[in-house]
C-alpha positions as CSV (number, residue, x, y, z in Angstrom):
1,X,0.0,0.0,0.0
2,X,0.9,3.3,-0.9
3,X,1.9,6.0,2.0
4,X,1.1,8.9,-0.3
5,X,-2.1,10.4,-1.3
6,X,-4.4,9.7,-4.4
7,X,-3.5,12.3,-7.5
8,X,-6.2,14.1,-9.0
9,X,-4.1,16.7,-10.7
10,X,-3.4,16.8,-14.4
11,X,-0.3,15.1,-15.8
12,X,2.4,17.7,-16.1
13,X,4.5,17.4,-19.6
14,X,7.9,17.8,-17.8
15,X,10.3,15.5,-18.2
16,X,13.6,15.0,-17.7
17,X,15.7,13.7,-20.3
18,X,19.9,13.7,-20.3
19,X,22.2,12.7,-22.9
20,X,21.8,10.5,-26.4
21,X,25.7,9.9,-27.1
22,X,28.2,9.1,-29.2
23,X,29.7,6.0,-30.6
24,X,33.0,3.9,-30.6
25,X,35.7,2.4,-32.3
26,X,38.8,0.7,-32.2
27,X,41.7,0.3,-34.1
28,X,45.3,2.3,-34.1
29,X,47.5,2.7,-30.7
30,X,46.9,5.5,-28.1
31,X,50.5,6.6,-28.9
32,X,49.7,7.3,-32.7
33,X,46.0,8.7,-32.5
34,X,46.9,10.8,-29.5
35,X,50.1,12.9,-30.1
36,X,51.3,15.3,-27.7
37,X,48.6,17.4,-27.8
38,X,46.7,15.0,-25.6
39,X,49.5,14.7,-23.6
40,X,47.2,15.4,-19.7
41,X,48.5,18.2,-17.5
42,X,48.4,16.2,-14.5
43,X,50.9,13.4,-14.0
44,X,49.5,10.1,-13.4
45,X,49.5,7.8,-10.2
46,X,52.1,5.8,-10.4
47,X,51.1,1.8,-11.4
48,X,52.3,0.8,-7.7
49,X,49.7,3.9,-6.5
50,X,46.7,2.7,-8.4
51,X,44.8,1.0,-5.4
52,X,45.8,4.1,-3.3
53,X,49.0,2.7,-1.8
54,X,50.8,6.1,-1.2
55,X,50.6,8.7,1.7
56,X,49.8,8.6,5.3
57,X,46.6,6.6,6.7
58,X,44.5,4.3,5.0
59,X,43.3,5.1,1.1
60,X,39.7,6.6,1.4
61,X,38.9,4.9,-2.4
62,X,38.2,1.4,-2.1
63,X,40.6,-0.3,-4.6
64,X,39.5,-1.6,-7.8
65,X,36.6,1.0,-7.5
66,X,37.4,3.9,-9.6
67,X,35.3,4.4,-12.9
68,X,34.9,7.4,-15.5
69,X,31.2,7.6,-17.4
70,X,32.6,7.9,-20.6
71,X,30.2,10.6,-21.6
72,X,32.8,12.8,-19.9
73,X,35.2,12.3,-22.8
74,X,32.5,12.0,-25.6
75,X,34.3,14.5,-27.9
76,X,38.0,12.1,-27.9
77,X,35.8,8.9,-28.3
78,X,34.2,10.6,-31.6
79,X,37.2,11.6,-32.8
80,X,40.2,8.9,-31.5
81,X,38.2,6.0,-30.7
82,X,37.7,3.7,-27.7
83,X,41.0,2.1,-28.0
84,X,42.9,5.5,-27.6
85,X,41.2,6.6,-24.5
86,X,41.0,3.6,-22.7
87,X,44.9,3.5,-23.4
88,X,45.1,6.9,-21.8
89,X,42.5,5.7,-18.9
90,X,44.8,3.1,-17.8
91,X,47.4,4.7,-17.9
92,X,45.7,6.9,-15.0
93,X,45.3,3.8,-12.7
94,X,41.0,3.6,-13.8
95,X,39.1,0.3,-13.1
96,X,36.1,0.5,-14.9
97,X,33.8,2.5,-17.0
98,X,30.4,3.3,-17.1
99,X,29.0,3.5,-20.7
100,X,26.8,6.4,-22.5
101,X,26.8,4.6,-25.7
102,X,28.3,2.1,-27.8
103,X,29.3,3.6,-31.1
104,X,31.3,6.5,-32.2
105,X,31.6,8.9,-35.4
106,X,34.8,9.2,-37.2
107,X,36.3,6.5,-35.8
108,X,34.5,3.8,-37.6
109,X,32.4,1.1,-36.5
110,X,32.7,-1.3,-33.6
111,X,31.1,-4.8,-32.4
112,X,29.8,-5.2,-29.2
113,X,32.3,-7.7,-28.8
114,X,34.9,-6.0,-30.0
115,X,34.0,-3.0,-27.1
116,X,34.0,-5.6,-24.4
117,X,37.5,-7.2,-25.6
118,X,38.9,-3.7,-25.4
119,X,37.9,-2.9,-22.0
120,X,39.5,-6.1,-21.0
121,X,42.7,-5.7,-22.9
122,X,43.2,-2.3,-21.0
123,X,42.1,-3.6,-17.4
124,X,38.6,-2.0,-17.7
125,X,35.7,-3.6,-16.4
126,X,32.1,-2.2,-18.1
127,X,30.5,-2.0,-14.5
128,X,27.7,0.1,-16.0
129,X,25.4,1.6,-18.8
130,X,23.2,5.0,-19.3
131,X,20.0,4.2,-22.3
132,X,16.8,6.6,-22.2
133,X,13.9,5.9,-20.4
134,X,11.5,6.9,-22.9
135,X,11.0,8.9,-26.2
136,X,8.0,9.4,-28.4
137,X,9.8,7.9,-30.8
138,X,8.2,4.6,-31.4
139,X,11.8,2.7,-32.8
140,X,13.9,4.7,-30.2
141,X,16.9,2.6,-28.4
142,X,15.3,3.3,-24.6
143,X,13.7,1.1,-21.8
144,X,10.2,1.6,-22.8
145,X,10.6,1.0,-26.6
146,X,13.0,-1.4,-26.7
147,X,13.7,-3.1,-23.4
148,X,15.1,-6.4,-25.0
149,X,17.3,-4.8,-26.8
150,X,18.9,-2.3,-24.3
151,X,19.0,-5.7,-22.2
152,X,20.6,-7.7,-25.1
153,X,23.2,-5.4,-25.7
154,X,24.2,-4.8,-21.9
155,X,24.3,-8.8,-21.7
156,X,26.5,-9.1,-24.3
157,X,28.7,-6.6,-22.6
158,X,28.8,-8.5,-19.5
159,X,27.4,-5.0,-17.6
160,X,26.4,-5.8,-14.3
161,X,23.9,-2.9,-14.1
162,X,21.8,-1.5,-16.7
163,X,20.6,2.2,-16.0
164,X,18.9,5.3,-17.3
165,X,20.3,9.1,-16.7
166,X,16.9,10.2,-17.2
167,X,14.4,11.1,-14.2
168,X,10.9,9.4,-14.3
169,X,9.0,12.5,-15.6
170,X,7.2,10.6,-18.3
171,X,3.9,11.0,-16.8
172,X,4.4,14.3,-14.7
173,X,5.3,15.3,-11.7
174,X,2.1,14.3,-9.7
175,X,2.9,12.0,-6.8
176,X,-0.1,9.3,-9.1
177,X,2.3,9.9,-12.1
178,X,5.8,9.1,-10.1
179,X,4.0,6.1,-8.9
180,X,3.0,5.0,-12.6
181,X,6.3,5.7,-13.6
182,X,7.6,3.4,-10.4
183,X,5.7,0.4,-11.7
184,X,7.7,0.5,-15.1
185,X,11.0,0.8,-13.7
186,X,10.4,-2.3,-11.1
187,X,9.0,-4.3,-14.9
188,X,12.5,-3.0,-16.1
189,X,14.2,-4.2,-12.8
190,X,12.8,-7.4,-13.2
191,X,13.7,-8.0,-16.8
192,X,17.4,-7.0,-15.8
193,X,17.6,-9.5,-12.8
194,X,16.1,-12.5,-15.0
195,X,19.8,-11.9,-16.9
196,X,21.7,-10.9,-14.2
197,X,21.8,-7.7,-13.8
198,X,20.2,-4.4,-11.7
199,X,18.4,-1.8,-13.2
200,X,19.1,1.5,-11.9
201,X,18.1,5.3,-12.0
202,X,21.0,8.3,-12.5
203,X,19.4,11.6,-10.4
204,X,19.7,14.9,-11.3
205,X,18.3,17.8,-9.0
206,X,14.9,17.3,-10.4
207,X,14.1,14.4,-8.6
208,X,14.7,16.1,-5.4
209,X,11.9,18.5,-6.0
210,X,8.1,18.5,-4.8
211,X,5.0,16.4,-6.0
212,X,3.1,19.3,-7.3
213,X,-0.2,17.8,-6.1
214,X,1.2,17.5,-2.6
215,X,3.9,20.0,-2.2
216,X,5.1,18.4,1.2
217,X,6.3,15.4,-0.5
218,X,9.4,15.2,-2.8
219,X,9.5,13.1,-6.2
220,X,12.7,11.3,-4.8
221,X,11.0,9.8,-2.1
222,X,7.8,8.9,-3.9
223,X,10.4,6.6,-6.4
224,X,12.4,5.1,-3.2
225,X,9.0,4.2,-1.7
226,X,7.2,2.6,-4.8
227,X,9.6,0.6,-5.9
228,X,10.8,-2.5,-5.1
229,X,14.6,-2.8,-3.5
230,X,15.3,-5.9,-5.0
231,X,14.7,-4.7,-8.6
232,X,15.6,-1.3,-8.7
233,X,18.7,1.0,-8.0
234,X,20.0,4.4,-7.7
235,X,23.0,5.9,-9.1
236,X,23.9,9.3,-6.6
237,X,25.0,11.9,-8.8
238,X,26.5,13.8,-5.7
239,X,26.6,17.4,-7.6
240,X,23.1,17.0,-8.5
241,X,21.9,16.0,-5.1
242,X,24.2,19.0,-3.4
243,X,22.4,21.7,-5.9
244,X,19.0,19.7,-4.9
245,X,19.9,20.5,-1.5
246,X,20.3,24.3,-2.5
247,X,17.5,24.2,-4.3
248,X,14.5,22.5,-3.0
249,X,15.6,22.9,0.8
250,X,12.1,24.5,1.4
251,X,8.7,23.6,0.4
252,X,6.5,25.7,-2.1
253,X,5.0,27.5,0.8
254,X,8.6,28.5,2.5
255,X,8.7,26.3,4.8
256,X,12.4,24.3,6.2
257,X,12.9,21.1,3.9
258,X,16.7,20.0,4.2
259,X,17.8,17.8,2.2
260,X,21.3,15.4,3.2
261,X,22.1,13.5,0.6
262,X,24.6,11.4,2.0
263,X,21.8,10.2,4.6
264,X,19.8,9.0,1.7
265,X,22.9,6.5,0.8
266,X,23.2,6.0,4.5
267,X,19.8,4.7,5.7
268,X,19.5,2.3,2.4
269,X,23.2,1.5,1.2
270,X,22.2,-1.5,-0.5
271,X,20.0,0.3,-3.1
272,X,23.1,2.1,-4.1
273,X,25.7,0.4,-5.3
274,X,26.8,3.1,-8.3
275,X,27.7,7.0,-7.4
276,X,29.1,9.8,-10.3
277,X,31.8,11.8,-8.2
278,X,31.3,14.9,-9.9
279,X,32.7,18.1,-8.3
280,X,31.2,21.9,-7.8
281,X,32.0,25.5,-6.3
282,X,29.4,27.0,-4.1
283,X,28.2,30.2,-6.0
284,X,25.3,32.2,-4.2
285,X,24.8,33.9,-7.4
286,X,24.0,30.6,-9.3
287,X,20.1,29.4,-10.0
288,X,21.4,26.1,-8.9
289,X,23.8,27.5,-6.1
290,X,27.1,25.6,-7.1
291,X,29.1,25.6,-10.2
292,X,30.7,22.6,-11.7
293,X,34.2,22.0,-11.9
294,X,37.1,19.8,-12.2
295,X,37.0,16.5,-9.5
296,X,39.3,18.0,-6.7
297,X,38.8,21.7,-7.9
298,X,35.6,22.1,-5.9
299,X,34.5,22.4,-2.6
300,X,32.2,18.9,-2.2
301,X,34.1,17.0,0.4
302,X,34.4,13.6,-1.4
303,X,36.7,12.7,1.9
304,X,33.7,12.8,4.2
305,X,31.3,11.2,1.9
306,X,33.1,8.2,0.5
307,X,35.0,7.2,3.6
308,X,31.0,7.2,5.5
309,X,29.6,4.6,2.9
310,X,32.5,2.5,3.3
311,X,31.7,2.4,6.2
312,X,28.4,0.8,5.9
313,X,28.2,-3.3,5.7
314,X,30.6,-3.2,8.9
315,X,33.2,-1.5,6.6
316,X,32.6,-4.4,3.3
317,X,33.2,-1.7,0.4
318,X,31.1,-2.9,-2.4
319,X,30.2,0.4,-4.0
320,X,31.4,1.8,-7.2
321,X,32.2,5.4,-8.0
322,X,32.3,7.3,-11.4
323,X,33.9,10.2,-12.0
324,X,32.3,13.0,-14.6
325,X,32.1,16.2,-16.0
326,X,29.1,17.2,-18.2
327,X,31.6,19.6,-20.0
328,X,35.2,19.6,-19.2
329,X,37.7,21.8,-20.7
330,X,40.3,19.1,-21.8
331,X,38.4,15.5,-21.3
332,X,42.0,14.1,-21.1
333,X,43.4,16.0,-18.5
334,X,39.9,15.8,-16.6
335,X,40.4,12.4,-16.5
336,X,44.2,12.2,-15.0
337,X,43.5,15.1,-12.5
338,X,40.4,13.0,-10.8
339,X,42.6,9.6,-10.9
340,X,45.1,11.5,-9.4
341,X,42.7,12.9,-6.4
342,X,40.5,10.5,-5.7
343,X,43.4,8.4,-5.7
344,X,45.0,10.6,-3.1
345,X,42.2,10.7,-0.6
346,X,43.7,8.9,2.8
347,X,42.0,8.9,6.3
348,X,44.3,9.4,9.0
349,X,45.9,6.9,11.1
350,X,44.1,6.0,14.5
């Protein structure tokens, strides 16, 4: 049984829709296709420093754990290919990547096979995958058109999740219309788990806002409450949640609301196995009140927040954690500078 109210509203047309991406391709070396003008600004960890070996204290990243979503280096995997920049990611000590797409432009076609040989060949495990939710378009590649084939593909990739970026606005943003919009992610979760795999939702501040039929609810907690744990997932984009927390930290009527995202993660760790470590600046002067930058170059404290969900389980560290930028001034260097941060995290010695 529901805890929230019926809806009587009208549906609301909003809806939330991120990225349709690229495509991917192999073929010559990183050292040829790159040249020095990819050469990052940032040195790399050192191969001995890649599961966070270096400093004083313990590391605060779990080994094995670091990922990049790709879609943070779209414009070098149109142009070079997926063999050049998974050269260059690891180099920088990555683990895995999360996918935004299988194909690329210039860079000439690619199997699905020949993707997931690649990864291997350059250490990289494909722990993830962002495909639409929905689109008018009858023959579009998302969940609600074509669910077996967004679950074939991710199969033949070995993925152990299957996801969507986008935010469950299909229907509105209506408490009624979340929970409509509930009941086909738990039929995607269930489809995923038959093969294998979870089915999970990317958040960006959006989610975080009111029902607009019941203004002392938020959307967020409508889609944690009407869906079933077992079948479906969230992915924390920790910049959107902080601007959520900006704002939607009152209701429509002024009142307090505040928001913590890391106490979402905290009272239900299990339903979050995937997080995009994406920095910001505070800015007052911003509609969203932060300002995206660089991983390490902001003011989020990835310390705090990374070393508390390890914590969870009795300190069992089975998370995973992405890196991005939506736009990043040299994808490259982006890339090495976050590897080399993350990577240099360490909680003091007690």
């Amino acid at each position: 049984m529901s805890r929230f109210g019926k809806d009587n509203d009208p549906e609301l047309t909003h809806r939330l829709s991120r990225r349709g991406m690229l495509g991917v391709a192999a073929g010559a070396t990183a050292a040829t296709l790159l040249g020095a003008a990819a050469t990052p600004a940032v040195a790399a960890p050192p191969a001995a420093d890649r599961g966070g070996h270096r400093g004083r204290g313990r590391p605060v990243l779990p080994p094995g754990r670091l990922g990049i979503q790709l879609y943070s280096l779209r414009d070098k995997i149109s142009t070079l290919g997926f063999a050049a920049v998974f050269a260059e990611l690891e180099r920088h000590g990555y683990d895995e990547i999360e996918l935004a797409g299988y194909q690329q432009g210039s860079a000439g076609p690619i199997t699905l096979a020949q993707l997931k040989r690649l990864a291997r060949n350059h250490g990289l495990n494909p722990i993830g995958s962002h495909v639409g939710y929905y689109s008018s378009d009858p023959g579009a590649y998302t969940f609600a058109q074509n669910l077996d084939r967004v679950l074939d593909d991710a199969q033949a990739l070995g993925l152990k999740h299957i996801g969507t970026p986008a935010g469950p606005f299909r229907y509105g943003s209506t408490v009624d219309a979340w929970k409509r919009a509930a009941e086909e992610f738990n039929t995607y979760g269930a489809a995923a788990r038959r093969r294998g795999m979870k089915f999970y939702q990317h958040n960006h501040a959006e989610e975080f806002s009111f029902a607009t039929d019941n203004p002392r609810v938020r959307l967020y907690d409508v889609l944690l409450a009407e869906t079933d744990p077992d079948l479906v997932y969230l992915e924390m984009d920790i910049y959107w949640a902080h601007v959520a927390q900006h704002r939607y930290s009152k209701r429509p009527d002024g009142t307090p609301a505040p928001l913590d995202p890391l106490r979402y993660v905290l009272r239900q760790p299990d339903r979050f196995p995937l997080f995009h470590v994406k920095d910001g600046e505070r800015d007052e002067s911003t509609r969203d009140g932060y300002r995206m930058k660089d991983v390490g170059d902001g003011d989020i404290d990835y310390k705090r927040f990374i070393s508390a969900v390890n914590r969870t389980h009795g300190g069992r560290r089975d998370h995973h954690w992405q890196v991005e930028h939506d736009n990043p001034v040299d994808s490259l260097a982006f890339a090495c500078k976050s590897s080399a941060h993350l990577h240099g995290l360490r909680e003091r010695d007690c």
